[in-house]
C-alpha positions as CSV (number, residue, x, y, z in Angstrom):
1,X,11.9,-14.3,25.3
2,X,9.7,-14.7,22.6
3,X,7.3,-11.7,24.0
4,X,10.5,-9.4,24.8
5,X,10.1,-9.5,20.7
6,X,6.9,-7.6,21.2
7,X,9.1,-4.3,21.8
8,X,10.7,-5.1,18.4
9,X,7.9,-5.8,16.2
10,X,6.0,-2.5,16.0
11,X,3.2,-1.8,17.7
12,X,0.7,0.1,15.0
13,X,0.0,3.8,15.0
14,X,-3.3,4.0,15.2
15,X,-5.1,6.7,13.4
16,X,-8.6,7.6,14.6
17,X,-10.3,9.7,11.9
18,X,-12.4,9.6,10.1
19,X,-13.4,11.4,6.8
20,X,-16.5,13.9,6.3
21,X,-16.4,13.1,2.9
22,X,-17.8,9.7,3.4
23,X,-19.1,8.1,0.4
24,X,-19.7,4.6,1.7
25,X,-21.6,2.4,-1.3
26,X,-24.0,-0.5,0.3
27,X,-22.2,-3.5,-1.0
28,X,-22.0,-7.3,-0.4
29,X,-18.7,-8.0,1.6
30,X,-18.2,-5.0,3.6
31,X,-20.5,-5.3,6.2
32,X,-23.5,-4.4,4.6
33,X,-26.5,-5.6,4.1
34,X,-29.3,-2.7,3.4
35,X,-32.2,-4.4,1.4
36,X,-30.0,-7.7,0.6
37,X,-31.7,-11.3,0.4
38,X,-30.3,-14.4,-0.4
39,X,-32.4,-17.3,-2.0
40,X,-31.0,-20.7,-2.6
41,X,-31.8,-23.6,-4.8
42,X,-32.4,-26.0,-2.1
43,X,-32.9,-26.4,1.4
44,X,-30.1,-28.2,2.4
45,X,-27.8,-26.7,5.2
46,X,-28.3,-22.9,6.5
47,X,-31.1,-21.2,5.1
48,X,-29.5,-18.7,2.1
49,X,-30.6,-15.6,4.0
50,X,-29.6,-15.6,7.0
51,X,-26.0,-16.5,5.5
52,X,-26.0,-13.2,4.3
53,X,-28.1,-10.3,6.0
54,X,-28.4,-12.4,8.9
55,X,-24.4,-13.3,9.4
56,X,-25.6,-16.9,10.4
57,X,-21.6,-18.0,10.5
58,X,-20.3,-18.1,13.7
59,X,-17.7,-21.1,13.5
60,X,-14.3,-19.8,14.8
61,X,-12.2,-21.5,12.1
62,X,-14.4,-20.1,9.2
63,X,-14.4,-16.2,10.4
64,X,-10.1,-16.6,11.3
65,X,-9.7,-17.5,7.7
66,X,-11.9,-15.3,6.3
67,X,-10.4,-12.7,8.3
68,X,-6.7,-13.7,7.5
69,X,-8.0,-14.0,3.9
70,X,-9.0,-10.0,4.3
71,X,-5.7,-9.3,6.1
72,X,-4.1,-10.7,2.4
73,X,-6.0,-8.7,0.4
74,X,-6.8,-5.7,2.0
75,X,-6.0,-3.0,4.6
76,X,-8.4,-5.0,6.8
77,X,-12.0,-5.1,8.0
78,X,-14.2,-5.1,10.4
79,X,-16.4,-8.0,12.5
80,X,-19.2,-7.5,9.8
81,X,-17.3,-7.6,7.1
82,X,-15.7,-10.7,7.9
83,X,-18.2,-12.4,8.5
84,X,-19.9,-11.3,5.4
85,X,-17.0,-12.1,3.6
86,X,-16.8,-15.9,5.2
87,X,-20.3,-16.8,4.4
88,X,-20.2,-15.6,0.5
89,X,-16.9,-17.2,-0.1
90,X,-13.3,-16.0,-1.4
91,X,-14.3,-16.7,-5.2
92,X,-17.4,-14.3,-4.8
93,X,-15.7,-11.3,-3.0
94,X,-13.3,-11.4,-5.4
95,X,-15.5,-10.9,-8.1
96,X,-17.6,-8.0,-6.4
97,X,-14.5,-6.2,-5.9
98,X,-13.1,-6.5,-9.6
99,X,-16.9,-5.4,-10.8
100,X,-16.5,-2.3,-8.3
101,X,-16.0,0.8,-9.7
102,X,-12.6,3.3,-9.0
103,X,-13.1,6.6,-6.5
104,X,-10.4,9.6,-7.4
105,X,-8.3,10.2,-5.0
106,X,-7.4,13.3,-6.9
107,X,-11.2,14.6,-5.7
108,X,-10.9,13.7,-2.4
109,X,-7.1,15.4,-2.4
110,X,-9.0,18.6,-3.8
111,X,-11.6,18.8,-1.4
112,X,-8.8,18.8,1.1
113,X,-7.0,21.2,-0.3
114,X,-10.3,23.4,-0.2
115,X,-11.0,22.8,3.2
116,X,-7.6,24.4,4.5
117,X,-7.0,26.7,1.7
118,X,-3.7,25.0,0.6
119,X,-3.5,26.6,-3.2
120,X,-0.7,27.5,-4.5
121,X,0.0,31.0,-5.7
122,X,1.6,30.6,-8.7
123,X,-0.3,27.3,-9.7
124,X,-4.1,28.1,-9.8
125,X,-5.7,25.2,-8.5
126,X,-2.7,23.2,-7.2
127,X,-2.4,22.1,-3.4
128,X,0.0,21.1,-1.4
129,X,1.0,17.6,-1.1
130,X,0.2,17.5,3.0
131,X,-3.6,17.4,1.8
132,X,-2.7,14.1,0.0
133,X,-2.1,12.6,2.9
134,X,-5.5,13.2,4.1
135,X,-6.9,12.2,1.2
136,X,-5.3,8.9,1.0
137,X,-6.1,7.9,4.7
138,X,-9.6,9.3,4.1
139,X,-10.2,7.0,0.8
140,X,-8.8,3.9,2.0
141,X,-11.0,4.1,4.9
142,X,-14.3,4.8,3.5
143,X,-14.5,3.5,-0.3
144,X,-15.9,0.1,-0.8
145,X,-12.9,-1.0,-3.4
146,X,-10.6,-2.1,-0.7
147,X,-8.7,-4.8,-2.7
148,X,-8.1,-2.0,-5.8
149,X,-6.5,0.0,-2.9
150,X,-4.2,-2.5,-1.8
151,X,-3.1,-3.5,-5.0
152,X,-2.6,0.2,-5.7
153,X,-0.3,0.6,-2.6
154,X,1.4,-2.7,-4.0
155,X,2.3,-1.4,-7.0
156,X,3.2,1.5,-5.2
157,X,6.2,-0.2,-4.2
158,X,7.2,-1.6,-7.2
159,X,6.7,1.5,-9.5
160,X,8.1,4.2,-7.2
161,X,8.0,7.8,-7.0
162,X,9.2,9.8,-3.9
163,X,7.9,13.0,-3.0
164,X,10.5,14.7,-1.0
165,X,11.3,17.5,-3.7
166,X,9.8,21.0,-4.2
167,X,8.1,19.5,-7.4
168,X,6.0,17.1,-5.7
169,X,5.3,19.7,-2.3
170,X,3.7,22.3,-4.7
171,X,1.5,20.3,-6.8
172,X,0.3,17.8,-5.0
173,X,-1.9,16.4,-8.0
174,X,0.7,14.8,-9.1
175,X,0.6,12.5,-6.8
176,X,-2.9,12.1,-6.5
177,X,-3.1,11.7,-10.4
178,X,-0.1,8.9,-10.4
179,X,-1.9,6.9,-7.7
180,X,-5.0,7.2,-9.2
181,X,-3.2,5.6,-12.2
182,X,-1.8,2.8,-10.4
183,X,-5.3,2.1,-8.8
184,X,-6.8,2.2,-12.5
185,X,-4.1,-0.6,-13.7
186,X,-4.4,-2.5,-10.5
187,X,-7.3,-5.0,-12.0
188,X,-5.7,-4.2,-15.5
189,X,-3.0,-5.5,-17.1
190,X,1.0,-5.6,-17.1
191,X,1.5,-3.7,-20.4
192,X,-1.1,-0.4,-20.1
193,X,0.4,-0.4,-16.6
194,X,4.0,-0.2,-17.3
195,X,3.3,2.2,-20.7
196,X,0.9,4.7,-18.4
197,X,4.0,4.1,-15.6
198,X,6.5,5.3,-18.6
199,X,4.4,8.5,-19.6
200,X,3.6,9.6,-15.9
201,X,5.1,13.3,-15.4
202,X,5.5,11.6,-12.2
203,X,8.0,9.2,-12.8
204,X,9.4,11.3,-15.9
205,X,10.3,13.8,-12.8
206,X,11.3,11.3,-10.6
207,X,13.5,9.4,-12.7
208,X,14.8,11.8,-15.2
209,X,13.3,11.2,-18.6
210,X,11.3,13.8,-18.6
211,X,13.1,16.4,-21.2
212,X,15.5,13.5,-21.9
213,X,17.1,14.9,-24.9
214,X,18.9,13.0,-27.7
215,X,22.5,12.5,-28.0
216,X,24.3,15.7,-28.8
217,X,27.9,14.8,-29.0
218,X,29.5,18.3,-30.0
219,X,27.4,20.0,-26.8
220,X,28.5,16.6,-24.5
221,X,24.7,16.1,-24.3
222,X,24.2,12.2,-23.8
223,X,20.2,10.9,-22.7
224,X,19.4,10.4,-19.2
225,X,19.6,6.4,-18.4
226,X,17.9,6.5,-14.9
227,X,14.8,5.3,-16.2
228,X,16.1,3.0,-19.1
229,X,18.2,1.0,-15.8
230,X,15.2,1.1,-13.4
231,X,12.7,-0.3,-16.0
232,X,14.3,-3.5,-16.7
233,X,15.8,-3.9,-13.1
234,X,13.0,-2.9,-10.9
235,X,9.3,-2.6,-12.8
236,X,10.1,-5.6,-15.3
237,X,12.9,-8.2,-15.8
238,X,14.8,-7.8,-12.0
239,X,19.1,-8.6,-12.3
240,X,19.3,-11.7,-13.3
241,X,17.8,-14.7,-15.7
242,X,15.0,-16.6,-13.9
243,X,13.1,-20.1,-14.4
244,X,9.9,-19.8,-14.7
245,X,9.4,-20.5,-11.0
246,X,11.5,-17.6,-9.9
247,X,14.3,-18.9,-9.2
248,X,17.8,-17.8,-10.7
249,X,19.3,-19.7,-13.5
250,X,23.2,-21.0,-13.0
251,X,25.6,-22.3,-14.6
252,X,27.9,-24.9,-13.9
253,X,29.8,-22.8,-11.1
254,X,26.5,-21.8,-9.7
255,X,27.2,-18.2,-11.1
256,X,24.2,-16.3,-12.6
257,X,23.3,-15.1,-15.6
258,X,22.9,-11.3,-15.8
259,X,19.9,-9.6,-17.7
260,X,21.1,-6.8,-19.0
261,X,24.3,-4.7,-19.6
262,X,25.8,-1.3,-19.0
263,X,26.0,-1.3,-23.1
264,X,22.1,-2.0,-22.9
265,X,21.0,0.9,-20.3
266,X,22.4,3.0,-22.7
267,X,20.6,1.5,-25.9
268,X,17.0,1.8,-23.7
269,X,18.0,5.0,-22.5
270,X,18.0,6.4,-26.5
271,X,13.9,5.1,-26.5
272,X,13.2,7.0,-24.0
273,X,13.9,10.3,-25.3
274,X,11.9,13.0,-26.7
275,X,9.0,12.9,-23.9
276,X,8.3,15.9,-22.6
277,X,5.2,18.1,-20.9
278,X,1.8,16.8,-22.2
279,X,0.4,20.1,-23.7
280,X,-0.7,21.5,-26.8
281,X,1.6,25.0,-26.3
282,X,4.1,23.0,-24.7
283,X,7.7,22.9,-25.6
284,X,10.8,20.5,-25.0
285,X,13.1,21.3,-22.3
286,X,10.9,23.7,-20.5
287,X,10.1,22.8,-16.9
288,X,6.1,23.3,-15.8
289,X,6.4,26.7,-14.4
290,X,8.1,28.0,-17.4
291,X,5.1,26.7,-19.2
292,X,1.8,29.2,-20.1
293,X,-0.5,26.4,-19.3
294,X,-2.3,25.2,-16.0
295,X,1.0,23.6,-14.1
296,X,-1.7,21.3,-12.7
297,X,-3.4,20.5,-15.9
298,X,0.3,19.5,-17.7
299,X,1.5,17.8,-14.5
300,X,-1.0,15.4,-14.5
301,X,-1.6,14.8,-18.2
302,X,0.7,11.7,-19.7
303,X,3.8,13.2,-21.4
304,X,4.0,13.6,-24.8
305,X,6.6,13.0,-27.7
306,X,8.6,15.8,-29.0
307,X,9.7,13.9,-32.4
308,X,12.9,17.3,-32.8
309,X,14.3,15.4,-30.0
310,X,13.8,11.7,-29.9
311,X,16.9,9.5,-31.3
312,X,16.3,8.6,-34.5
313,X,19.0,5.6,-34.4
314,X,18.7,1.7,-34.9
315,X,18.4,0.4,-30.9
316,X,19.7,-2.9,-30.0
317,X,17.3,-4.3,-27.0
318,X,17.6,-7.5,-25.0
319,X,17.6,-11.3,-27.1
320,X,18.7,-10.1,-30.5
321,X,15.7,-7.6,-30.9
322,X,16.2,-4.7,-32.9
323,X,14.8,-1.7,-33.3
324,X,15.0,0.0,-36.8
325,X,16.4,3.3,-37.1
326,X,14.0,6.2,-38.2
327,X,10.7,5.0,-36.1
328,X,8.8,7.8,-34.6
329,X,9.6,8.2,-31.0
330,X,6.3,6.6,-29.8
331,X,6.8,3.4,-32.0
332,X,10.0,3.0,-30.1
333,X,8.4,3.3,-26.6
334,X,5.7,1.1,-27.5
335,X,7.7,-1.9,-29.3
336,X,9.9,-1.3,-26.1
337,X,7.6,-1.8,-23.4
338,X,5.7,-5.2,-25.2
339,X,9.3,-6.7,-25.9
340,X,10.0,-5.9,-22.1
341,X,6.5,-7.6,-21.2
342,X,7.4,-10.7,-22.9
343,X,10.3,-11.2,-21.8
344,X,10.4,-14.6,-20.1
345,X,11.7,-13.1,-16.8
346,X,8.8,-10.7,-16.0
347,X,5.7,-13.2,-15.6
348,X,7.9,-14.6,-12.4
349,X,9.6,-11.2,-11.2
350,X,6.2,-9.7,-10.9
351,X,4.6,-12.2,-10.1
352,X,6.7,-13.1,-7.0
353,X,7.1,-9.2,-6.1
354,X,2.9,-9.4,-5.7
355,X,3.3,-12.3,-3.7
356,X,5.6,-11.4,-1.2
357,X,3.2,-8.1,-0.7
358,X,0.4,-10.1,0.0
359,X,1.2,-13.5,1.9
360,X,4.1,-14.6,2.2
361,X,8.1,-13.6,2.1
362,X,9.1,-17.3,1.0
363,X,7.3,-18.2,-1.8
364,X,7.9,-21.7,-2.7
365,X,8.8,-22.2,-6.3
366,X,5.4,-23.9,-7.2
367,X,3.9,-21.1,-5.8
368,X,5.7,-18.6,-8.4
369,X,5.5,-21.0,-11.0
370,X,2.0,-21.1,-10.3
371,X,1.0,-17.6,-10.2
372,X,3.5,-16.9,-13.2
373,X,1.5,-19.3,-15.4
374,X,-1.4,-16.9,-14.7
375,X,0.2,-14.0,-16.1
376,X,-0.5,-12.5,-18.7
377,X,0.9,-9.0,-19.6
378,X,-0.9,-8.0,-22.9
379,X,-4.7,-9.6,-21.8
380,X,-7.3,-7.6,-20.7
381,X,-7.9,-7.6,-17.2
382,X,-5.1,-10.3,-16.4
383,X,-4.4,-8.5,-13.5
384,X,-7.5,-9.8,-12.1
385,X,-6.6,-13.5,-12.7
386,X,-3.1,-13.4,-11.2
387,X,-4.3,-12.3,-8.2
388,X,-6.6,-14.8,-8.1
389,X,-3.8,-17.2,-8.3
390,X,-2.1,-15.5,-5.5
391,X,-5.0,-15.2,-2.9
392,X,-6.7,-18.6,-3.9
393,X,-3.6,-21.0,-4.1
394,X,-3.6,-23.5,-2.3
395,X,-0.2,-22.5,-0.3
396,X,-1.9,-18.9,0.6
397,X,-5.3,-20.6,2.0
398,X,-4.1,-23.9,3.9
399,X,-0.3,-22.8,4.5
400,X,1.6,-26.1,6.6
401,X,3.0,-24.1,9.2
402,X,5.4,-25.5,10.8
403,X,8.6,-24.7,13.4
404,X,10.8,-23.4,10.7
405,X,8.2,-20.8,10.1
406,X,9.0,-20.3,6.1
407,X,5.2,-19.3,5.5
408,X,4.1,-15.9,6.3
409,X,5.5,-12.1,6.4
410,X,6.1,-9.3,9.0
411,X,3.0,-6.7,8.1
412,X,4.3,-3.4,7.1
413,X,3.4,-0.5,9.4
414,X,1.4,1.1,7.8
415,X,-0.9,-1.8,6.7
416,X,-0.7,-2.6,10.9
417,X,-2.0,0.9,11.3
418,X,-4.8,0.4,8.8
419,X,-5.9,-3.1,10.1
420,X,-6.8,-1.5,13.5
421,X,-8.4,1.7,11.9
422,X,-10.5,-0.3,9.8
423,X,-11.9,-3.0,12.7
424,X,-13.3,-0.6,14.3
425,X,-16.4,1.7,13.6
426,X,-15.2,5.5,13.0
427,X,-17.3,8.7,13.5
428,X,-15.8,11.5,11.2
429,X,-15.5,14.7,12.3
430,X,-16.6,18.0,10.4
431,X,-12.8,18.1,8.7
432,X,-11.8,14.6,7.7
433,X,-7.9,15.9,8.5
434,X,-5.5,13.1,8.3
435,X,-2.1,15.2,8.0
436,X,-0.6,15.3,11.1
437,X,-1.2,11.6,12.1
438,X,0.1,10.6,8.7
439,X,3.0,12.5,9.5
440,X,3.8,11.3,13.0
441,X,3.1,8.2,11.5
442,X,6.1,8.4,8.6
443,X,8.4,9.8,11.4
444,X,8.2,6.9,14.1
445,X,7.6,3.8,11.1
446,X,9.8,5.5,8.2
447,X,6.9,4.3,5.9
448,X,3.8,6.8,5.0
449,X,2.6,6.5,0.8
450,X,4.7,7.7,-2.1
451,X,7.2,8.4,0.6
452,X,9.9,5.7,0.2
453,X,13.3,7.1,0.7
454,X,14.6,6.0,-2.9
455,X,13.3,4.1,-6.1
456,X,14.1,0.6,-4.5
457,X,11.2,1.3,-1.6
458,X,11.1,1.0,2.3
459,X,13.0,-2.3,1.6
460,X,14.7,-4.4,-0.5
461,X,12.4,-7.3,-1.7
462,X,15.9,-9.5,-1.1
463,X,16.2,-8.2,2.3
464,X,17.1,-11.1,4.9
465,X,17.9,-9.7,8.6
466,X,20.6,-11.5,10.9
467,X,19.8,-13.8,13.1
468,X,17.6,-16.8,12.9
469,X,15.9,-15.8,9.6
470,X,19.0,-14.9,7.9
471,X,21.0,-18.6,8.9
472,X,17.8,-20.1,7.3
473,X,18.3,-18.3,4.4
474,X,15.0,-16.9,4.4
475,X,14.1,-13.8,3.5
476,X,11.7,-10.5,4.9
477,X,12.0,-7.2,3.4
478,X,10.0,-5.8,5.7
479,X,12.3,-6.4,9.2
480,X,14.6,-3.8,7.4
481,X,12.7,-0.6,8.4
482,X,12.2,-2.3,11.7
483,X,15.0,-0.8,14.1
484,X,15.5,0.5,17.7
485,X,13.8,4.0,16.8
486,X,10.7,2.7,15.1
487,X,10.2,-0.5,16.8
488,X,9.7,1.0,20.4
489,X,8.0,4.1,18.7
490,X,5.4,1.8,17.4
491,X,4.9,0.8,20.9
492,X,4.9,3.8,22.4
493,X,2.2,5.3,19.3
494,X,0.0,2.3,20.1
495,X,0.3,3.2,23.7
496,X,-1.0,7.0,22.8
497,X,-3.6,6.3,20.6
498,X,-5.3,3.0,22.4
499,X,-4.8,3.5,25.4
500,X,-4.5,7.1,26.3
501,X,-6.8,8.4,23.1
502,X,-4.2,11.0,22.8
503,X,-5.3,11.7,19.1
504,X,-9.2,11.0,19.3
505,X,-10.2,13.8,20.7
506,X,-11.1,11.9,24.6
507,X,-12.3,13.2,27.3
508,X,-9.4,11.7,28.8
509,X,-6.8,13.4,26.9
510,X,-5.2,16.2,29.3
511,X,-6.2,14.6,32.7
512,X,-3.3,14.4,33.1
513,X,-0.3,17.3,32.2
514,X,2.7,15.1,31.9
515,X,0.8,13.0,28.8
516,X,-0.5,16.4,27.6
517,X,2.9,17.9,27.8
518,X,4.5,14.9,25.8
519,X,2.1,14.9,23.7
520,X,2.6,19.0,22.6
521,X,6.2,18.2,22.2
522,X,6.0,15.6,19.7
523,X,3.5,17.4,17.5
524,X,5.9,20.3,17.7
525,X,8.9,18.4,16.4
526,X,6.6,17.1,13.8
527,X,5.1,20.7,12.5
528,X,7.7,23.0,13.8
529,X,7.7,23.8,9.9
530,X,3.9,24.3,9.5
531,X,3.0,26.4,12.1
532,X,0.3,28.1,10.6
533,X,-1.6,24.7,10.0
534,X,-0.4,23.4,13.2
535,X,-2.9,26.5,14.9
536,X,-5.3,24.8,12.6
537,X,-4.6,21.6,14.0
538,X,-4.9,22.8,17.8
539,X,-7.8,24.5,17.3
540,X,-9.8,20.8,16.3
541,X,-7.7,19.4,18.9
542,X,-10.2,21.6,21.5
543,X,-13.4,19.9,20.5
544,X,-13.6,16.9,22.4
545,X,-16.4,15.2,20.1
546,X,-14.1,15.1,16.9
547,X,-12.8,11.4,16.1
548,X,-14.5,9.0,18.0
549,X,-14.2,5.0,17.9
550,X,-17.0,3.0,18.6
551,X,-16.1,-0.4,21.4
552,X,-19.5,-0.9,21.9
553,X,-19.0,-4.8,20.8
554,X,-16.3,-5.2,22.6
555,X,-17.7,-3.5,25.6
556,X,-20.6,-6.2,25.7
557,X,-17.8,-8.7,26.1
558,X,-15.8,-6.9,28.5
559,X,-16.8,-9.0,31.3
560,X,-14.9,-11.5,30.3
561,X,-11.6,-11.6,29.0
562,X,-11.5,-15.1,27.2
563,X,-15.0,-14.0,25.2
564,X,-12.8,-10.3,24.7
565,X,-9.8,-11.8,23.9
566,X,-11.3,-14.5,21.4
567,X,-13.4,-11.7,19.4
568,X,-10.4,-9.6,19.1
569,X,-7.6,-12.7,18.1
570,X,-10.3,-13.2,14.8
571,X,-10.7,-9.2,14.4
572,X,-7.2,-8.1,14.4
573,X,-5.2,-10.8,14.6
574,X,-7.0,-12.9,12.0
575,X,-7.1,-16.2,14.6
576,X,-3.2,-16.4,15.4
577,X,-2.9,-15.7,18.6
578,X,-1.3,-18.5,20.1
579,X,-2.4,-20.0,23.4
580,X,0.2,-18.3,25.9
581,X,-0.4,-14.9,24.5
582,X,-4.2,-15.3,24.8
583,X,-3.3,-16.3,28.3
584,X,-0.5,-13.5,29.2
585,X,-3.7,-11.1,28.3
586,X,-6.5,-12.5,29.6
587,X,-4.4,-12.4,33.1
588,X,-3.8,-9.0,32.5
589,X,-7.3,-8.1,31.9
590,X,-7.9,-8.8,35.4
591,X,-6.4,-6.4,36.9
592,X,-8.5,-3.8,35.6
593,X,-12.2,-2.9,36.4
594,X,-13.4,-0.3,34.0
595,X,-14.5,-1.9,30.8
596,X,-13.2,0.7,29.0
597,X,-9.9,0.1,30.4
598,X,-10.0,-3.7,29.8
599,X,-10.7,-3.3,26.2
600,X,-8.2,-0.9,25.3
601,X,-5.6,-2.8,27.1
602,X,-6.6,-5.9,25.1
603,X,-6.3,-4.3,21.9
604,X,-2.9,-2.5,23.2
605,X,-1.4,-5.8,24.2
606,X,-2.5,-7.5,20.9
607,X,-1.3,-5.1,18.9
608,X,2.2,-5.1,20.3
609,X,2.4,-8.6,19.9
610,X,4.6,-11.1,18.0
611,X,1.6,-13.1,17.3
612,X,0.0,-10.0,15.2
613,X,3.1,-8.9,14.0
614,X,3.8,-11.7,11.6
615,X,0.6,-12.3,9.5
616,X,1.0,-16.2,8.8
C-alpha cells in the first residue's frame, strides 16, 4: 500500500536547461574548489586539505545529513557540493552564504526579454512576464547564493503577489524588481522587509493601496482596507493571540483571543493612504500608463506619499497605541509598521511560518519558542540569526523520528523539480529558455513563482488533509495542491523528462511517434495562446545538442544497482530511502541492460517515491 502512495505524491517535473547566461562564482560549498587549500592547526585526524579540495569525506551518515541539511536550506545540490558542504560544516556554510553577494534577477529577466524580443510597445524597455520565468529558473540554477534564493521563494509565500492580471503580463519588471526585493531582505531584517513590502508598486497593485485615497464622505469615497487586513493577518500578527511558543492563547472555555477587529482594518486602512506612483511628475490617482514617465522606471520604484491625500485623522492601532492626528503620511506608515513589528505575536508567527518552509510542518513549541527568541525585527541582519536557529536546532539536525511521523514536510513541487535539476550537471544551450517548461510545470503542479492563485498562497499554512494526518491533528499545507490531476501528472512529467528526455533535446526524443505525438499535444494546450513564441520554441526543439544532463557518475556505478541506488538515496533523497524501496529498485534495475536505461529508471523510481516525497 504504502508505494500505491507513490502515484499520489508527485513525481517532480524535471527541467533540463540550462542558462547561457551562466555566471557561476568559484566558492567554498558548492562544489568548487579552483585554487582552494586548507591548512589546519594540528595534525590530528584528516589532513585539512584533502577535507576540502580533496572531498576526503566519504562516510554515508555525514554526506545524508549534509545533504538533507541542503534539501532544508536550499533548492538542492549536487554530489560535490555536498560533500563540500559536509566536510566544512553547517556553521561555516552558513556564513559564506550570508557574506555572498545578491545577483538581479531583474538583469537576467532583461537579457531574456532581449533574446526573444519581448518589449512592449507602449512601455519602452518593458518585457513580458513569460521571460521572468526564464529568468528565475535560470538564476536559481546557476548563482552561488542558493540559501538567499530560498529564503526569497519563502518569503515569497508569505508576502504574496499574483501575476495573473494585464498589469503584471506587460511589465514584467515588476516582478523581477519585487523579488529582487525580497531576496535583498532575505538575510535582513523584519522591519526594512515589511516597510519595502508596504511601498512595492507590486503589492500596492496587488492589494489595492496603491492610489488609496482618503475618506471622502460627500463623494462615498472610503480607503481601500485590503492591505490594512492582509498586513496584520498574513505578513505580521496571524488571527489570533499567541504565546511565545506559537501556540494560541485561550481562555477558560478554550476560546481564542482574536488580534484584531473589523473596527481596526478600518483604522490601518486610513495609514495607508496617500501612496501613490514613485515619480517626480507623478500624480495621485493616475495609473502607470496615464503617466509621462518610463512605465518601467515608476513600476519598479517604491511608491511615494502624496501628503493632498493621506488622512490626516488621530488612528487608533492595536494595544492602546495611538496615532496623533496631523502626522505626515510617511510618519504614520513608519510608526505603523514598527508597532506591528513589536507586537508580541509576530516574533512566533513568523518565525513558525519560516519553519514550516524549511523543515518541518509540526513544529514543536520549543522549537518556535526557540527560533522566536532569535528574532529580532528592528536589528540589522537578524534575519541571518533566525535562520540559524531554524536550520541549526537541535530538532531540525537530529529529528527522533518515530511511527507517528510528526517531524518532517511533503516538499513542494516546485522545490522537487529543483532538487533533481540541481544534482545533476547541466550544459546550457545558446538561449537559456525556461518558459515553456515553467509553464507546463504550473499547469500539471498548480505551483510555478509569484503565481499563487490568491494572497493566502498555494496553501494554507493551517492546511491538515483527511485521513491519517488529519485524525492526528497534524498538519501539511503542502498535501493541499496535491490532488488526482497533479499527483499523477507529476508522475507522468517525471516519466517524460527522465526517462524518455522528452524536453532535453535527446536523441531519443521522436523514435518513437506516439511519445512525439503526445508530446506536441501537451505543448499545444500549453501555448495555444503564444503561437508566435511557440514557432520559436520548435525551432530549438530541432537541435538535438540543446539541454544536455551529464550521468556520467552514475554511469560508472551502473553496474550495480545497490552502489547506483546508494549514490542516488544521499543525492536526491538526502539518505531516506528506506530499506524496501532501495530493494523494490534495485530488483527493478535488473531487468534492464543499457546503463543508460538503468540510471534513468533509478532516478525515475526515486523520484516518484514516498520515501523522496516527504523530506524528514
Amino acid at each position: 500500500m504504502k508505494h500505491l502512495l507513490s502515484l499520489l505524491l508527485l513525481g517532480i517535473l524535471l527541467q533540463l536547461q540550462l542558462s547561457a547566461q551562466m555566471n557561476h562564482l568559484d566558492f567554498l560549498g558548492a562544489g568548487h574548489d579552483n585554487v582552494v587549500t586548507v591548512t589546519a592547526s594540528s595534525d590530528a585526524g584528516t589532513p585539512a586539505q584533502s577535507t576540502v579540495d580533496g572531498f576526503a569525506i566519504q562516510n554515508t551518515d555525514q554526506l545524508s545529513d549534509a545533504s538533507r541539511f541542503l534539501a532544508q536550506a536550499s533548492f538542492g545540490a549536487d554530489h560535490a557540493s555536498i560533500a563540500m558542504t559536509a566536510a566544512m560544516g553547517y556553521e561555516a556554510w552558513l556564513d559564506e552564504q550570508f557574506a555572498l553577494p545578491q545577483l538581479s534577477l531583474t538583469d537576467e529577466m532583461i537579457k531574456h526579454g532581449e533574446l526573444y524580443t519581448d518589449q512592449i510597445e507602449f512601455a519602452p524597455g518593458a518585457v513580458f512576464r513569460t521571460s521572468f520565468r526564464s529568468a528565475w529558473m535560470t538564476h536559481n540554477l546557476s548563482s552561488p547564493d542558493i540559501l538567499r534564493q530560498r529564503l526569497a521563494f519563502n518569503l515569497s509565500q508569505i508576502m504574496v503577489i499574483n501575476d495573473n492580471s494585464d498589469f503584471f503580463e506587460d511589465i514584467g519588471q515588476v516582478l523581477s524588481s519585487y523579488y529582487d526585493m525580497l531576496a535583498k531582505n532575505a538575510f535582513g531584517n523584519y522591519q526594512e522587509l515589511l516597510y519595502d513590502v508596504s511601498m512595492s508598486p507590486a503589492m500596492g497593485n496587488f492589494l489595492s493601496h496603491y492610489n488609496n485615497p482618503k475618506e471622502d464622505l460627500e463623494n462615498n469615497i472610503h480607503p481601500d482596507e485590503n492591505y490594512a487586513r492582509e498586513i496584520m493577518q498574513l505578513f505580521s500578527i496571524g488571527l489570533w493571540e499567541l504565546n511565545s511558543d506559537g501556540t494560541e492563547k485561550e481562555d477558560s472555555l478554550g476560546n481564542f483571543f482574536p488580534t484584531y477587529t473589523n473596527a481596526d482594518i478600518k483604522e490601518f486602512a486610513q495609514v495607508f493612504t496617500g501612496l501613490g506612483a514613485g515619480t517626480k511628475s507623478g500624480q495621485f490617482g493616475l495609473r502607470a500608463y496615464e503617466l509621462s514617465d518610463s512605465i518601467v522606471w515608476i513600476m519598479v520604484r517604491p511608491m511615494k506619499m502624496y501628503e493632498a491625500h493621506h488622512d490626516t485623522s488621530e488612528k487608533h492601532l492595536l494595544n492602546g497605541m495611538v496615532l496623533p492626528a496631523n502626522q505626515s503620511g510617511m510618519e504614520d506608515i513608519n510608526q505603523t509598521i514598527d508597532h506591528l513589528c513589536q507586537h508580541p505575536n509576530t516574533a512566533p508567527f513568523i518565525s513558525k511560518a519560516l519553519i514550516k518552509m524549511m523543515t518541518t510542518s509540526n513544529p514543536s513549541p520549543q522549537y518556535v519558542a526557540d527560533v522566536a527568541a532569535a528574532f529580532d525585527p528592528a536589528s540589522p541582519g537578524n534575519f541571518q540569526e533566525v535562520i540559524r536557529a531554524i536550520l541549526l536546532h537541535p530538532q531540525a539536525r537530529d529529528p527522533q523520528l518515530t511511527t507517528e511521523y510528526t517531524f518532517g514536510k511533503l516538499r513542494e513541487p516546485l522545490v522537487r523539480m529543483m532538487n533533481y535539476l540541481k544534482a545533476f550537471p547541466l550544459s546550457p544551450n545558446q538561449y537559456g529558455d525556461y518558459r515553456y517548461e515553467m509553464e507546463y510545470f504550473g499547469t500539471n503542479t498548480g505551483q510555478s513563482p509569484l503565481e499563487a492563485p490568491s494572497v493566502f498562497n498555494f496553501f494554507l499554512p493551517e492546511y491538515s488533509p483527511p485521513g491519517p494526518i488529519g485524525k492526528k491533528n497534524l498538519l501539511a499545507p503542502e498535501f493541499q495542491i496535491l490532488n488526482a490531476t497533479n499527483a499523477v501528472g507529476l508522475v507522468n512529467d517525471v516519466d517524460q523528462r527522465v526517462v524518455k528526455a522528452a524536453y532535453l533535446g535527446d536523441e531519443k526524443v521522436g523514435d518513437d511517434d506516439e511519445e512525439e505525438e503526445e508530446e506536441e499535444e501537451m505543448e499545444e494546450a500549453v501555448a495555444e495562446e503564444k503561437e508566435e513564441e511557440e514557432e520559436i520554441f520548435k525551432s530549438y526543439k530541432e537541435d538535438k545538442d540543446i539541454y544536455q544532463m551529464d550521468f556520467s557518475t552514475e554511469l560508472a556505478l551502473a553496474d550495480s544497482a545497490e552502489l547506483l541506488v546508494e549514490h542516488l538515496d544521499i543525492l536526491l533523497a538526502n539518505g531516506l530511502l528506506e530499506e524496501d524501496s532501495k530493494t523494490i529498485i534495485q530488483e527493478a534495475l535488473k531487468e534492464l541492460s543499457d546503463p543508460m536505461d538503468r540510471v534513468k529508471m533509478a532516478i525515475y523510481l526515486l523520484l516518484i517515491s514516498p520515501d523522496y516525497a516527504i523530506l524528514k
